[in-house]
Backbone as a ProteinNet text record, in pm:
[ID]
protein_1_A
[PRIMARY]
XXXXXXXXXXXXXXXXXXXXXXXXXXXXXXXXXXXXXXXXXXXXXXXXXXXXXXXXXXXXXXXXXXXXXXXXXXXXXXXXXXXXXXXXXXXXXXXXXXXXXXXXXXXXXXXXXXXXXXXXXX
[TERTIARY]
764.6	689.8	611.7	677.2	623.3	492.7	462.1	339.7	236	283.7	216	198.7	271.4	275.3	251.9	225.3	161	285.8	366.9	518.7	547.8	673.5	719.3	756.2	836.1	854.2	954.5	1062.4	1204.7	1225.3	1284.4	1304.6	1438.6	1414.2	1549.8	1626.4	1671.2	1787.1	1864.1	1740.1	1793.1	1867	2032.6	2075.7	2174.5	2064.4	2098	2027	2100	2078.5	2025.5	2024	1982.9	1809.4	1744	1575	1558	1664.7	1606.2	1675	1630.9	1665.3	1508.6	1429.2	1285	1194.3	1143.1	1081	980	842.5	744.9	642.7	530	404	360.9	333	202.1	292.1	442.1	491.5	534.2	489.1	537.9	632.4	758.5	861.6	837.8	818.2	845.6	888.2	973.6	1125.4	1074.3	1114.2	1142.7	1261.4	1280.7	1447.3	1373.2	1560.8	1533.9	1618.2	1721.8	1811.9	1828.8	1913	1966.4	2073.3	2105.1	2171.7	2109.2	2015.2	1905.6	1769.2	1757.8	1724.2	1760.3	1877.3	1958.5	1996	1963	2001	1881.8	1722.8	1612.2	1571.8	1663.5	1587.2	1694.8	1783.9	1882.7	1796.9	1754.7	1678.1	1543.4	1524.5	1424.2	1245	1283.8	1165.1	1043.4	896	802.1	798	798.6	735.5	822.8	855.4	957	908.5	867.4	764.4	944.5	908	993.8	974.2	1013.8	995.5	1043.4	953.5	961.6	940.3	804.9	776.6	787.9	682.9	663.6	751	780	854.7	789.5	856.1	778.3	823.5	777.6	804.2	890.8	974.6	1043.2	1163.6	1248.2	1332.7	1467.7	1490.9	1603.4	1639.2	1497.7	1477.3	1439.4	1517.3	1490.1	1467.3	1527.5	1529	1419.8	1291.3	1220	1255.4	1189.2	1221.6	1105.4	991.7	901.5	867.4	720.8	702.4	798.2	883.6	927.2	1027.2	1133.1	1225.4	1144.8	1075.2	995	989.8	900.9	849.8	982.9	1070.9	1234.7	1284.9	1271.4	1301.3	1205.4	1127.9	1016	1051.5	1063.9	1101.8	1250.1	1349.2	1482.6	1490.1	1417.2	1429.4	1298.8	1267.1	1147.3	1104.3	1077.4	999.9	858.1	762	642.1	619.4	690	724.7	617.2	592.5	453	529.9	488.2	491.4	467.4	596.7	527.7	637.9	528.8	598.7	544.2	498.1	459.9	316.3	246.2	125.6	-0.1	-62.2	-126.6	-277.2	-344.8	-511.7	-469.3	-380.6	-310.5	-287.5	-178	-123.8	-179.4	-279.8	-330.2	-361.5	-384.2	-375.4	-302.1	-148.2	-29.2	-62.5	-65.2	-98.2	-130.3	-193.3	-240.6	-173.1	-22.3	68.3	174.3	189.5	259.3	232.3	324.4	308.6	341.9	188.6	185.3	20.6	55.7	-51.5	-101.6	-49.2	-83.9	3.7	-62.9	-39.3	23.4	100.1	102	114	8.9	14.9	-58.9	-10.2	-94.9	-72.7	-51.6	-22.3	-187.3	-204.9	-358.8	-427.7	-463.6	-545.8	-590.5	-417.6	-507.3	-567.9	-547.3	-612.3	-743.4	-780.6	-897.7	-975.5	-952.4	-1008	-1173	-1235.4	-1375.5	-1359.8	-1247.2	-1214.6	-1143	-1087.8	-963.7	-1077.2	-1209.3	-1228.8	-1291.8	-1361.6	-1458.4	-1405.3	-1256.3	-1214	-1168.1	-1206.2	-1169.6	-1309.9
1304.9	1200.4	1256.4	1367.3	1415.6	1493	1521.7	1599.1	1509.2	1379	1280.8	1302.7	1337.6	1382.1	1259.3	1235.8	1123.1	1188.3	1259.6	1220.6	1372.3	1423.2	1532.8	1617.9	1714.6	1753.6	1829.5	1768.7	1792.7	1877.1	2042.4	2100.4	2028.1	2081.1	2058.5	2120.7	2247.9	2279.4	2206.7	2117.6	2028.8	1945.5	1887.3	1755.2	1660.2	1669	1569.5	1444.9	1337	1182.2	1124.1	1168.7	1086.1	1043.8	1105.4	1120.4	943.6	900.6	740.3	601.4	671.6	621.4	583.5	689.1	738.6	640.6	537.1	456.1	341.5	433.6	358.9	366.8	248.2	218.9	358.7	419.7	519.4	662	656.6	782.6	855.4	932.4	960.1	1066.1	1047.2	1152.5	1181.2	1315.4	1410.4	1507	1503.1	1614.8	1663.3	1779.5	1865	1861.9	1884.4	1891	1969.9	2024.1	2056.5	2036.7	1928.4	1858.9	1733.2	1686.6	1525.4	1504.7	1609.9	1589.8	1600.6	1688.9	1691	1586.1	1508.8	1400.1	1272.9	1234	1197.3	1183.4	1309.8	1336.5	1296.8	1296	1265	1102.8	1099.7	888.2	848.7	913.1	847.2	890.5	1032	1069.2	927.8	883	772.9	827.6	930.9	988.7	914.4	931.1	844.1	886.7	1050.6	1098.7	1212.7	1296.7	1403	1467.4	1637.4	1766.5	1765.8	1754.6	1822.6	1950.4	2052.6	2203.4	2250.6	2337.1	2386.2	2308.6	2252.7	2166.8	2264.5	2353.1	2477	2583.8	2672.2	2833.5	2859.8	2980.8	3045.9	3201.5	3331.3	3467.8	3486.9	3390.2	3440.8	3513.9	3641.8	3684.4	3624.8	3531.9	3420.6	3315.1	3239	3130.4	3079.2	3089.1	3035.9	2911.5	2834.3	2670.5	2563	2504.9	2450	2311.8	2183.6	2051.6	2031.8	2070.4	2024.5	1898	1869.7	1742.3	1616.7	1608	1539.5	1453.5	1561.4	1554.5	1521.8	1574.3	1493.6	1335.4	1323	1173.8	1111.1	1143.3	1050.9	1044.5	1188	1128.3	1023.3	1069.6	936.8	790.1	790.5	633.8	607.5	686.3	658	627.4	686.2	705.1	698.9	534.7	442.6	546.2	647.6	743.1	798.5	831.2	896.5	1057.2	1115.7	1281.9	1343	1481.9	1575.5	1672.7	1744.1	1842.1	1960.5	2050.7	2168.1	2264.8	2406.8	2530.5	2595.8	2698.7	2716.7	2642.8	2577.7	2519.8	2606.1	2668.4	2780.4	2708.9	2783.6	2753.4	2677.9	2837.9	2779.4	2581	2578.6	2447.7	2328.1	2336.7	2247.1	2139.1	2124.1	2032.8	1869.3	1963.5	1887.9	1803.4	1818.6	1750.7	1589.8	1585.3	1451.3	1376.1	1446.2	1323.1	1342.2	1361.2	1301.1	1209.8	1147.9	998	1060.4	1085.1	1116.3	1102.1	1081.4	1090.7	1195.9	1276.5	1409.6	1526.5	1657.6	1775.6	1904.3	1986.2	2042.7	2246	2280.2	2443.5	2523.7	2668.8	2720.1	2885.9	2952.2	3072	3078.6	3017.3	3000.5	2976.4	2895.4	2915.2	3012.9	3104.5	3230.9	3321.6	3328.1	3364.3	3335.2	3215.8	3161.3	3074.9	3077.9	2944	2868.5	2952.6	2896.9	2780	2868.6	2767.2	2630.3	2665.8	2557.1	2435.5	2475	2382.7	2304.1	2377.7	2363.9	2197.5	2221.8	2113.6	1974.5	2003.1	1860	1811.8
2508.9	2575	2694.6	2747.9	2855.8	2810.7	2694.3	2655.4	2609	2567	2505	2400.7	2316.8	2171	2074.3	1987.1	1887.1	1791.5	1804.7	1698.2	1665.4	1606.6	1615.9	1448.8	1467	1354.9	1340.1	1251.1	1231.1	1112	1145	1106.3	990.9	859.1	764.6	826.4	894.6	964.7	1112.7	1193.8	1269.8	1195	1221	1176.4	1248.8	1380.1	1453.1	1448.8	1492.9	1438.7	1551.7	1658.5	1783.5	1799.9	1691.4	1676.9	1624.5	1586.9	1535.3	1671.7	1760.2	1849.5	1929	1927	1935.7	1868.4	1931.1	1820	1953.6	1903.3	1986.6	1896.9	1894.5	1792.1	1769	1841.4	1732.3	1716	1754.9	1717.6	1640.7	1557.9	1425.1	1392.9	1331.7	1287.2	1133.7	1120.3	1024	1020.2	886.9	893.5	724.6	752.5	620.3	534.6	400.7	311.6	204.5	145.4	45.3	-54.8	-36.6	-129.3	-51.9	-191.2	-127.4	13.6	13.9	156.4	271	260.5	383.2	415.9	239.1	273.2	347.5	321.2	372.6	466.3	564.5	712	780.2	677.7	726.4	786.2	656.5	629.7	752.1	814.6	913.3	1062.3	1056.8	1191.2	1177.7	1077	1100.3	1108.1	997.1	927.6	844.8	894.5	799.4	670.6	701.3	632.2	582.4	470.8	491.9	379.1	382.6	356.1	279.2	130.5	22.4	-14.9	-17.6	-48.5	-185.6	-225.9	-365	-437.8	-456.1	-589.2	-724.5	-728.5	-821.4	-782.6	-886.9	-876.5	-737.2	-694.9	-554	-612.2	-574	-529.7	-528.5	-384.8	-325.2	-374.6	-382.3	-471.6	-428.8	-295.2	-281.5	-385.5	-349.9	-356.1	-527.2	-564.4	-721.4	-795.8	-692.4	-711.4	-697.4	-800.9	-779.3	-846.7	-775.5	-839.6	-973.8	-963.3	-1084.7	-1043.9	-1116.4	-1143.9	-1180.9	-1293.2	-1305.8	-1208.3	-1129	-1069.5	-885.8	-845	-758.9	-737.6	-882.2	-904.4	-877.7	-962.7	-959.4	-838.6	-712.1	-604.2	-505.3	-546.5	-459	-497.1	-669.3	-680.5	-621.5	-627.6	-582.8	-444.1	-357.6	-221.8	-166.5	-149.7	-112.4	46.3	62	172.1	88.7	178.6	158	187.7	36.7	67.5	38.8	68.5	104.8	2	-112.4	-151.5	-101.6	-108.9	-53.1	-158.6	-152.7	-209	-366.1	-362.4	-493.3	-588.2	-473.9	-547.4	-522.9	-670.1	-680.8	-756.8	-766.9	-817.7	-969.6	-1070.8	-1154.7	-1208.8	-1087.6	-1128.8	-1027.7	-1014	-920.8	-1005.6	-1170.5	-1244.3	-1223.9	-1214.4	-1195.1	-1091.8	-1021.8	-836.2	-855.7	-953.3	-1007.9	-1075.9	-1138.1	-1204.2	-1055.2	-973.6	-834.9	-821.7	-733.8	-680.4	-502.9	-466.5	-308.1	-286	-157.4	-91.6	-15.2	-15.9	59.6	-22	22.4	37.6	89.7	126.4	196.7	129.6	153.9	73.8	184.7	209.9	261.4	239.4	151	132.6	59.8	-53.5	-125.5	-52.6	71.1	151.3	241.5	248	311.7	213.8	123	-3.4	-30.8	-106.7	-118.6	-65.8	49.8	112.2	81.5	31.5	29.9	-158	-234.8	-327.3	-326.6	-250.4	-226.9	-148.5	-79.4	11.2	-88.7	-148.8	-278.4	-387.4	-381.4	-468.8	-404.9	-219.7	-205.4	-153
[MASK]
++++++++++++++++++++++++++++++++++++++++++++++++++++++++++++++++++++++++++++++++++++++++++++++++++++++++++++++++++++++++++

């Protein structure tokens, strides 16, 4: 409040609950997850908005676990929040993007990549 911030952004590894306490007209909370438990911890911090990770495969040689299209869509209808895709969305599969049920985006590894394409398609 002291910066005048227009709303913040909750790391999936924060899971403290005291953020839904925070509740003035134009302030907006968004938190990141990457399972149902960290959703969970979101919709209680009193999240608008919450950046789901790993829609598509990724690189990463950890990280193996992606939800897909299908399994996305099912959490959006199960769990009435407005989630942001993120992880693994390439020139490739930019097709897909269009059977989501979202309103936004979130990618940026391809943008440091191609950016004059990527601008090209919106």
């Amino acid at each position: 409040m002291k910066l005048k911030a227009t709303g913040i952004y909750i790391s999936a590894y924060n899971k403290q609950i005291n953020y839904s306490k925070v509740n003035y007209a134009n302030f907006k909370i968004i938190g990141s997850a990457h399972n149902f438990n960290e959703i969970y911890i979101k919709k209680k911090q009193g999240c608008e908005e919450i950046i789901l990770s790993r829609l598509f495969k990724t690189n990463y040689p950890k990280k193996k676990s992606f939800l897909g299209v299908i399994k996305f869509n099912l959490i959006c209808l199960l769990i009435k929040k407005n989630f942001i895709p993120l992880g693994g969305i390439r020139l490739n599969n930019l097709g897909k993007i269009k059977l989501i049920n979202t309103t936004s985006m979130a990618f940026l590894s391809e943008i440091k990549k191609k950016p004059a394409i990527i601008s090209r398609l919106f």
